[in-house]
N, C-alpha and C positions, 0 to 999 in steps of 0.2 A: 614772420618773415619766411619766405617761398623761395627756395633754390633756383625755383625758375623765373622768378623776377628778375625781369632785365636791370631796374634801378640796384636791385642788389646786387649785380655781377657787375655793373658799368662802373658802382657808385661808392663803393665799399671801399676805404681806405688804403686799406695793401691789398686788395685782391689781385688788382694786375700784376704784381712785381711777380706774388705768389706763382698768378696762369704762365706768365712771360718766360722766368728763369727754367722752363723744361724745354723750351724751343734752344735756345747756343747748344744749351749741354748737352741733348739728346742727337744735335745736327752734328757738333764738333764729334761727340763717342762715336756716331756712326761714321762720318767722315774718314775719321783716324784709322779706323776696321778696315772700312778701302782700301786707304792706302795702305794698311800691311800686308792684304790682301793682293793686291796688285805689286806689291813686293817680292812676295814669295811666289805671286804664278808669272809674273812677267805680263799679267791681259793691262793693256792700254784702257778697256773700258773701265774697268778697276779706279784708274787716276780718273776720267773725267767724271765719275760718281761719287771719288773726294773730292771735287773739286770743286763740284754742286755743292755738296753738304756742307763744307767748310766755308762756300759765300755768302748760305743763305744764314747761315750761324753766324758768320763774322755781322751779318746785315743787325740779326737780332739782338747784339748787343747792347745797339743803342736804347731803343725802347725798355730795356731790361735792367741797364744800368739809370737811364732816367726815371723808371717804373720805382727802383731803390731809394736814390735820391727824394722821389716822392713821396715812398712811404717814411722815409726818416723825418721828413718834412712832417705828414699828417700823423705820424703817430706819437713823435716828439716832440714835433712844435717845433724843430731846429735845434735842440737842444746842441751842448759839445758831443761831438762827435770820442765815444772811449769805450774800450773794453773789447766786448765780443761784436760789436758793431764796427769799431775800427777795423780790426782784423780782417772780420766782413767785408768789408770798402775795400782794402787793403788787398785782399784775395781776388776779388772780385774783378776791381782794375785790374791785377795782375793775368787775371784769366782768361778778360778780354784782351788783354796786349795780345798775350801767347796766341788766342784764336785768328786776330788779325797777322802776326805775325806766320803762323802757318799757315793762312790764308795766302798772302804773299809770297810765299817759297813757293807756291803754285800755280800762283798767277805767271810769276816771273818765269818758271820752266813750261807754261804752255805756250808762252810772247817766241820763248824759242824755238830756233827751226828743230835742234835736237831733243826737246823736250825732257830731258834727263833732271832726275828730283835727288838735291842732295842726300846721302844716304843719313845726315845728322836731322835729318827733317822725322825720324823715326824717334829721336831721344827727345824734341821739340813735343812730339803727338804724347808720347808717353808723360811728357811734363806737362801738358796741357790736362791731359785726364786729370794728376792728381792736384792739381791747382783748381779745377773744377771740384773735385772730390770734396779738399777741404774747405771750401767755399763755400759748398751745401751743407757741409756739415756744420760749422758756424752756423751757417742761416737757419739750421734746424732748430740748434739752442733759443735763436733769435725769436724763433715763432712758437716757443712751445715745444715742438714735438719732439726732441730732444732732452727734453726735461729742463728746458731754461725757463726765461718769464712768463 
C-alpha cells in the first residue's frame, strides 16, 4: 500500500473524517485569534478576517460531522452508539453548534449599519476552543493515538 495512491486516500474507511476534522478546528482557532485580536487593537480588518475564518469553518462542519457519522458506519457496522464514541458525537455536535453559533454573532453585526460584536461573543470563542479541544481529545482515544483501541 503507497501513501500516494489515490484509492488509498479516497477509499480508506475513516480517512476522510481523519483529513476533514483539521479544517473547523484550525479555521474556528484562527478565527477566534481575530477576533480578540481586533478586540484589543480596535482594526476593523481584524473582524472581517474572523469572519472569513468562522464561515468557512462553520461550512466545514458538515462534511466533517458526515465524514464521522461515516466512519461510525464503516468501522462499526452501525453498531450502538456508547462510551467514548458517544461523548465523541456528543462534543462534536456540541462544537459545531458553538461554531455555527459564533458564526452568527458575526453575521448578524455585519447585516448591521453599526457593526458592533457583543462583547459575550469573547466567552462563546473561548467555549468553542475548548469544546473543540475535548472533542479531539476523545477522538484521539478513538483512533489510537491516545492510547485507546
Amino acid at each position: 500500500m503507497s501513501p500516494f495512491d489515490w484509492k488509498t486516500v479516497l477509499l480508506a474507511k475513516h480517512a476522510q473524517h481523519v483529513a476533514l476534522i483539521h479544517f473547523p478546528i484550525a479555521l474556528f482557532i484562527v478565527g477566534a485569534a481575530f477576533d480578540l485580536i481586533r478586540q484589543w487593537t480596535k482594526r476593523e480588518n481584524f473582524a472581517d478576517l474572523a469572519y472569513y475564518n468562522l464561515s468557512v469553518a462553520a461550512l466545514f462542519t458538515f462534511p466533517t460531522v458526515l465524514s464521522g457519522l461515516a466512519a461510525w458506519q464503516w468501522q462499526l457496522e452501525g453498531q450502538r452508539i456508547k462510551g467514548i464514541l458517544l461523548l465523541h458525537l456528543v462534543f462534536a455536535l456540541t462544537s459545531s453548534l458553538i461554531i455555527w453559533l459564533t458564526w452568527w454573532v458575526h453575521f448578524r453585526a455585519r447585516r448591521k449599519a453599526s457593526s458592533t460584536l457583543p462583547a459575550w461573543r469573547i466567552s462563546l470563542d473561548v467555549l468553542g476552543i475548548l469544546a473543540l479541544m475535548l472533542t479531539g481529545h476523545l477522538g484521539g482515544f478513538l483512533s489510537g493515538v491516545n492510547g485507546g483501541p
